[in-house]
C-alpha positions in Angstrom: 112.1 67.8 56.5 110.6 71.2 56.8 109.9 73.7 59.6 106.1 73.1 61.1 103.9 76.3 61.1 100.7 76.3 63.4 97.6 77.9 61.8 97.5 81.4 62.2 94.6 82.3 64.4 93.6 86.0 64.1 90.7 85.8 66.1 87.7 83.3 67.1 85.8 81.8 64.1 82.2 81.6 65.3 79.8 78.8 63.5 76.1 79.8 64.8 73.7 77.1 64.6 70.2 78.3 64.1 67.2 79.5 62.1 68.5 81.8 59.1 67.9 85.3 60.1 65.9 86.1 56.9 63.5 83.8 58.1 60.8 85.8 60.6 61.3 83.9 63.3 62.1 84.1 67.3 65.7 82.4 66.4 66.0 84.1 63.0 65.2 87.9 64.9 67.9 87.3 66.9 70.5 86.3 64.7 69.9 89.4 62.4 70.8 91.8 65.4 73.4 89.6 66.9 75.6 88.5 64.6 76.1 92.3 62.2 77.2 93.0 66.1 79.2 90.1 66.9 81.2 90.3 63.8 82.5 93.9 64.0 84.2 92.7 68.2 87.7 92.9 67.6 87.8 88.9 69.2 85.7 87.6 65.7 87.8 86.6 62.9 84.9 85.1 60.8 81.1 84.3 61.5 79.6 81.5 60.2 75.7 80.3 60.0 74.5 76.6 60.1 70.8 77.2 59.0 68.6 74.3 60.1 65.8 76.1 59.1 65.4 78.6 56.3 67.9 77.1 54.0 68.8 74.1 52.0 70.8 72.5 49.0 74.0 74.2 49.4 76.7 76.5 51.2 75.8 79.8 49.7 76.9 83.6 50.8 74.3 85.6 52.7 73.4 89.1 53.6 72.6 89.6 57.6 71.4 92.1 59.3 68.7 92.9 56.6 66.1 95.8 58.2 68.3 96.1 61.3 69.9 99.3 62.6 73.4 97.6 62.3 76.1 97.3 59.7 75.2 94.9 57.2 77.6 91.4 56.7 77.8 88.4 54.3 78.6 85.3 56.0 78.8 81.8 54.6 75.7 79.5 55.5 76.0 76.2 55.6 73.0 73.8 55.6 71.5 70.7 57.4 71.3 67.6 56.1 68.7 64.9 56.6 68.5 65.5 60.6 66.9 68.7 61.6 68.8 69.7 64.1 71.9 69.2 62.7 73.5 66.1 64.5 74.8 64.7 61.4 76.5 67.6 59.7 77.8 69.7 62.5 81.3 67.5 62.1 81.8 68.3 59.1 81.2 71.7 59.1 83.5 72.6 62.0 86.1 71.0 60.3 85.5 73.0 56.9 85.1 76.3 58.8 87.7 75.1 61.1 85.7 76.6 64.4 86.6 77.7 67.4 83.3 77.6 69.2 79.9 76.7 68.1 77.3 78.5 69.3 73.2 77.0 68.6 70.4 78.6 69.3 67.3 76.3 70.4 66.3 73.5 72.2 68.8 71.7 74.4 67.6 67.9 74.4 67.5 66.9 70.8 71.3 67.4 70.5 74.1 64.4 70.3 75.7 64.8 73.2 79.3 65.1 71.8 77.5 67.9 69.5 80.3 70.2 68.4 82.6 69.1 70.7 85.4 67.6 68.0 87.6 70.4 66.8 85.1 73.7 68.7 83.9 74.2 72.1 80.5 73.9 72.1 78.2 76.4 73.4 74.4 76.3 73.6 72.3 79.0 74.2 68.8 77.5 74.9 65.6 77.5 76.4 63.9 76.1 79.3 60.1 75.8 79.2 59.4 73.4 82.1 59.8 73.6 85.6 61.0 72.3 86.9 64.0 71.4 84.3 63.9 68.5 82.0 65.8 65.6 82.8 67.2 65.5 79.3 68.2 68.6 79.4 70.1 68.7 82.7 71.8 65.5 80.9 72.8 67.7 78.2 74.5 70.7 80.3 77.0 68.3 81.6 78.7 67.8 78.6 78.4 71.5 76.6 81.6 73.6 77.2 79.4 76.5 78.5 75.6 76.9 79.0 74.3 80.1 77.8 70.6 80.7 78.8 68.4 83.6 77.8 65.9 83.8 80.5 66.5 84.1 84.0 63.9 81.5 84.8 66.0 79.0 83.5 69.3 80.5 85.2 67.2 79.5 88.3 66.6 76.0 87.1 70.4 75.4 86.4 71.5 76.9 89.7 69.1 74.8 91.9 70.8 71.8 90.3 74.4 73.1 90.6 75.0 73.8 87.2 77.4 76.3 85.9 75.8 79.2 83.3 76.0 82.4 81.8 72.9 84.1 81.4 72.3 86.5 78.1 68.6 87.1 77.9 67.0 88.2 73.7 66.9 91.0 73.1 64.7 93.6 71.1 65.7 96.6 68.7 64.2 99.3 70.5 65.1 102.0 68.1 63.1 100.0 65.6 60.2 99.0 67.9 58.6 101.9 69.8 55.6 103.7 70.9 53.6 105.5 68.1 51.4 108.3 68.8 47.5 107.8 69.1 46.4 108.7 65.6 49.4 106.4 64.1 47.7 103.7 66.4 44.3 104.5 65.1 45.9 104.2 61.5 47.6 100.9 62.5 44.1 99.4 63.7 42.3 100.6 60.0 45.1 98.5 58.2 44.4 95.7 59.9 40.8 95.6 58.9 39.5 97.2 62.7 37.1 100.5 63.7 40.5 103.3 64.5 38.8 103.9 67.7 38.3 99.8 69.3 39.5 98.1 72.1 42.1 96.0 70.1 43.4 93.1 72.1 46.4 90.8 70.0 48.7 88.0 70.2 51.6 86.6 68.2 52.7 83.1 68.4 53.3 80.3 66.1 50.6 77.6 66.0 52.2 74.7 66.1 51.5 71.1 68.3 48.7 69.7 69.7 47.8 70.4 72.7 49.1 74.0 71.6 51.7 75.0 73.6 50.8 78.9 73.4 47.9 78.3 75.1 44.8 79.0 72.4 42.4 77.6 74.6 43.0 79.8 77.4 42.9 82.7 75.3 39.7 82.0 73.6 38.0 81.2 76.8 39.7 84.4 78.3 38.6 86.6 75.2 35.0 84.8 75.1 34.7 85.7 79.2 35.9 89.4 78.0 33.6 89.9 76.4 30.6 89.0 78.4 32.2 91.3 81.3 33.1 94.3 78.9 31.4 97.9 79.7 31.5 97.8 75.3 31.7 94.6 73.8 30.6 95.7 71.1 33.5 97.6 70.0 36.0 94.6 71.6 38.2 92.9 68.8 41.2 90.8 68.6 43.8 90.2 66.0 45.9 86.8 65.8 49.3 86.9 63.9 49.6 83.3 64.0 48.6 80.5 60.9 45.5 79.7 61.5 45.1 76.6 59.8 46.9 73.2 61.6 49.5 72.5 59.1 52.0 72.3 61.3 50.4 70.3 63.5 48.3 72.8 65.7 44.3 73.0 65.7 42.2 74.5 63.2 42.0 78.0 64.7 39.2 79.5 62.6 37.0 76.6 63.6 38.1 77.0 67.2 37.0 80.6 67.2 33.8 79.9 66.1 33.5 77.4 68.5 34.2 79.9 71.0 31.7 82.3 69.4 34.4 84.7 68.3 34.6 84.2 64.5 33.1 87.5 64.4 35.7 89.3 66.6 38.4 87.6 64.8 40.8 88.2 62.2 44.0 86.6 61.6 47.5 87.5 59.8 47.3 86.5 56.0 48.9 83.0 55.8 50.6 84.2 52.4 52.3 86.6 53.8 52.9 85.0 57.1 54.3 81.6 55.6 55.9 83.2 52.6 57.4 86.6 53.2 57.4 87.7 56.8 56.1 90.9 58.1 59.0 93.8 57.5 60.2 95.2 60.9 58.3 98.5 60.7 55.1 96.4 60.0 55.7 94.5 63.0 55.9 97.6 64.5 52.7 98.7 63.4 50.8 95.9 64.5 52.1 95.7 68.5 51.1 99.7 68.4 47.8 98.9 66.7 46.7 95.9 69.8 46.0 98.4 73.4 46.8 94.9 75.0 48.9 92.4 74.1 47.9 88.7 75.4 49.9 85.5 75.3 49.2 82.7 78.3 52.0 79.8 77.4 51.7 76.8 78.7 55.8 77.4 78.8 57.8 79.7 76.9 61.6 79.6 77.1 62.0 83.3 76.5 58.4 84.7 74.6 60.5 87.3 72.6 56.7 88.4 71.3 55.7 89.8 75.2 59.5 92.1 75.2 58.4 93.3 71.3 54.9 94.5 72.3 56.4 96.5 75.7 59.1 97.9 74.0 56.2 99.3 71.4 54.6 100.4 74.9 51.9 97.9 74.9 50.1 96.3 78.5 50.7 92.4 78.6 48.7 89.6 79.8 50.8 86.6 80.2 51.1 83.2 82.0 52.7 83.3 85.9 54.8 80.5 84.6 58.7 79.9 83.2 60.0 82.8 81.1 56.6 84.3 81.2 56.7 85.2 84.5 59.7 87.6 84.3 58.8 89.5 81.2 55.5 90.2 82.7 57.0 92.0 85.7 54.9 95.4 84.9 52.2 93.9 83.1 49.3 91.0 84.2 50.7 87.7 85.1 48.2 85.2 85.5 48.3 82.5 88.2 48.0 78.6 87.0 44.9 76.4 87.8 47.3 73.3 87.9 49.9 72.1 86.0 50.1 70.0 82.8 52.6 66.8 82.5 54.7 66.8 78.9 56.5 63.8 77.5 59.7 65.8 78.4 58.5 64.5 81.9 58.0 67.9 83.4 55.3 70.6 83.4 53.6 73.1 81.7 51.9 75.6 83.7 48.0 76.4 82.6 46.6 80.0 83.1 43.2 80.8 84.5 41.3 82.2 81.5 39.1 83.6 83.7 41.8 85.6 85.7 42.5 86.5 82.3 39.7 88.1 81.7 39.5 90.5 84.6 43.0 92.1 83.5 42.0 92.8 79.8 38.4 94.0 81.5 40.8 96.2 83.8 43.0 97.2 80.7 40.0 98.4 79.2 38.6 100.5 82.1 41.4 102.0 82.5 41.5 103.5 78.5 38.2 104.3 78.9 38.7 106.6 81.8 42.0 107.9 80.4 39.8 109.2 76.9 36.9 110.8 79.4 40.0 112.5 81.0 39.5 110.6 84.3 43.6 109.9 84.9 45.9 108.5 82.7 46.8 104.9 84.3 46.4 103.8 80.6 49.1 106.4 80.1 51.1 105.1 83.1 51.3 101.6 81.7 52.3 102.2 78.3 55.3 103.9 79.9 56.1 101.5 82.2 55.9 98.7 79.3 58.7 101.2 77.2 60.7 101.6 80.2 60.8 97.9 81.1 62.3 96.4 77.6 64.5 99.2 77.3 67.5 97.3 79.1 67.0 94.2 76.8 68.2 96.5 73.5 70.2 94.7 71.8 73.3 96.5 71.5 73.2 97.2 75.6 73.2 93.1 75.4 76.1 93.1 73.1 78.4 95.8 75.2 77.3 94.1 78.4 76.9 90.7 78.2 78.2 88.9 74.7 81.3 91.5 74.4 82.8 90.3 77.6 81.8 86.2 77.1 84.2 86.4 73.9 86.9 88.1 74.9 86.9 85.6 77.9 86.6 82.9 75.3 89.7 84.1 73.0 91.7 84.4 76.1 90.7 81.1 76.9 91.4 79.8 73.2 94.3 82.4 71.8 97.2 80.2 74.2 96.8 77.1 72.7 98.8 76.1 69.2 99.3 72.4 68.0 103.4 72.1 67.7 104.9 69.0 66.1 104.1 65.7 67.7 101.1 66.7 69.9 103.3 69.0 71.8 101.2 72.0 72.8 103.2 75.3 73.9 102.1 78.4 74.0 103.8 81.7 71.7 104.2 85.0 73.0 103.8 86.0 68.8 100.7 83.6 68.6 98.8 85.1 65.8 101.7 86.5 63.6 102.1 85.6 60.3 105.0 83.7 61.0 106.0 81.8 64.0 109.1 80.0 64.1 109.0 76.2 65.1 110.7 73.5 66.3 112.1 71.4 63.4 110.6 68.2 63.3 113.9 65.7 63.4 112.2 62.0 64.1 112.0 59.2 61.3 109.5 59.5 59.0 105.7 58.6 60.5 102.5 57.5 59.1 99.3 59.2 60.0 100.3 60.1 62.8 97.3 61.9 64.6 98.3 63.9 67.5 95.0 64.7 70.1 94.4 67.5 72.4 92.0 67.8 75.3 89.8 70.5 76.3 88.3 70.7 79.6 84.9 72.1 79.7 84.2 75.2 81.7 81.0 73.7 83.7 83.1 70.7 84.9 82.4 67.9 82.1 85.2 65.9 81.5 87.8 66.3 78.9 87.1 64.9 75.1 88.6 64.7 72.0 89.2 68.4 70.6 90.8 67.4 67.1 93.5 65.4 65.2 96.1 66.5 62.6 97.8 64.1 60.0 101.7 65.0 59.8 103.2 63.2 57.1 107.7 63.6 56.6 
């Protein structure tokens, strides 16, 4: 016989489930400025990254926070296998990280619903784009060990069903995206292929799903109704940083621009560099600064990081009067549905009136006219008040305020518990020492012996499985 040691925990060992921050998306943004931060709370022993999109083949170490005004770490990525999402590998990689908590980023519904939950606590920081709230994912938050959600629209959709949540909204990195001065804009515009001195209206969104879920057909119209209404049409344009071919299952957007008649107003990001490589942060930078509106009327978004990037760059938006939408166009143009549109997810997507649409980017435009014939500066005005509005979504205010105190909660909540001989659990003033003195384990010999714990779930859910040890004599 031999003295039992628990496992020396120094700290919570974080395995984030998303895209992999390299890649240049929504999910992948995020985890480029989060986890650098994360990592250096004293609470985090070790971040890990399940990668369900952006990686495959292999574990393999990874740089993060790449471009980011943050301190650079490797962390060990794990892949997905065969399931996308990550419902047939997640097992097995908390038990080969051995994690604490698991934390994914995206949608709610396609996950198991004991996702995570043997051997981590399972935390989900998702969207909602319906309203009201999908039944499958209200089915889903009754079974998580927290709910994290990162727009305030779907804090509201949780609380009006009594669910418990911890709102952290996205963020932006504001030192990184920022206002340029006028002849910088001008620049920005030549690059992308424009007159310096246009009316540049832009979007960004991913074209993906049919019917589009970012709304192209509302924007078209609204762009095509602009344009009829604009003082100088002639010098209207508007850039698209989105694929415009359907290969991912969206609608051929060059031919729906010329069906629209705008073919000619038109240009889109290159699909090489789009698909292949990503725009660099500064770029991205460029291109919000180069658009003197910034457009985007979802049909639902769950957070729309593209609307909080463009303001924080101290551009006007035009967005949908619906879900996350809604909030992140406080001090821009939120435009009112026509009706609403039923989803398979049996809930709604809210449709904006392209025509309401219209009058704000006609309004936008009046108003930078006026401002460059010295007739006031509301132009001015709402560029400031864009700037001013993302600057409390910066990502390291997020981090001191809102993710620093959700894990020291959560190693307070996790430090206590050791597993002791026999499935006893006690709790060790010296828990996280390099040596802690145990019982010695005096019973006959046992086979296999697999001693459970339960965890109960923050929200309420009931207690399940947490992990099993073999003890062998």
């Amino acid at each position: 016989m031999s003295n039992f040691i628990p496992r020396e925990k120094n700290g919570i060992r974080l395995l984030y489930h998303a895209n992999a921050p390299w890649a240049k998306t929504g999910y992948g943004i995020q985890s480029n400025s989060l986890l650098p931060r994360l990592a250096k709370l004293p609470e985090i022993d070790e971040i890990a990254l399940l990668a369900y999109y952006g990686i495959s083949g292999g574990v393999s170490d990874q740089e993060i926070g790449l471009e980011m005004p943050v301190e650079h770490i490797k962390v060990k990525c794990y892949p997905a296998r065969s399931d996308p999402w990550g419902n047939d590998v997640i097992q097995d990689h908390v038990s080969i990280f051995d994690a604490d908590v698991v934390v994914t980023l995206f949608d709610l519904w396609p996950l198991a619903p004991d996702f995570g939950w043997r051997g981590a606590r399972w935390l989900p920081w998702f969207p909602i784009d319906h309203e009201p709230v999908p039944a499958q994912v209200l089915e889903r938050t009754q079974v998580t060990y927290e709910n994290l959600v990162y727009s305030k629209s779907a804090a509201k959709e949780l609380a009006d069903n009594g669910v418990k949540y911890t709102y952290i909204p996205h963020g932006v990195e504001t030192t990184l995206y920022k206002p340029l001065g006028d002849a910088q804009r001008a620049k920005a515009k030549e690059t992308l292929g424009f007159p310096p001195n246009c009316f540049l209206v832009g979007t960004v969104g991913a074209n993906k799903g049919f019917p589009p879920r970012k709304g192209w057909n509302e924007m078209y119209t609204a762009m095509a109704e602009f344009l009829k209404m604009s003082p100088e049409p002639e010098n209207v344009y508007f850039y698209q940083h989105s694929l415009m071919t359907g290969e991912h299952g969206g609608p051929d957007l060059q031919q729906m621009a010329t069906d629209f008649g705008l073919i000619d107003k038109l240009r889109f990001a290159n699909p090489y560099v789009l698909q292949s490589m990503g725009l660099t942060t500064d770029k991205m930078n460029n291109v919000y600064n180069a658009m003197d509106a910034f457009i985007l009327l979802s049909r639902g978004e769950g957070f729309g990081l593209p609307i909080l990037e463009a303001q924080a760059c101290g551009t006007p938006v035009v967005v949908t009067d619906w879900t996350a939408c809604r909030e992140l166009g406080e001090v821009g143009y939120k435009i009112p549905i026509t009706h609403r549109e039923w989803t398979p997810q049996r809930s709604f997507w809210g449709i904006a009136d392209p025509y309401k649409a219209a009058e704000a980017l006609l309004d936008i435009q009046q108003k930078m006219l006026a401002e460059q014939k010295n007739l006031g500066h509301a132009y001015g005005d709402m560029r400031t008040a864009a700037r001013k509005f993302a600057m409390p979504y910066d990502w390291q205010t997020l981090v001191d305020e809102n993710w620093a105190p959700l894990i020291t909660r959560l190693w307070s909540e996790i430090k206590p518990r050791v597993w002791g001989p026999l499935g006893k659990l006690w709790e060790d003033p010296t828990f996280g020492a390099s040596e802690v003195e145990a019982p010695v384990v005096t019973e006959a010999p046992l086979e296999d012996l697999t001693l459970v714990a339960n965890v109960t779930s923050a929200n309420g859910a009931k207690s399940v499985e947490e992990t099993s040890l073999a003890v062998r004599t």
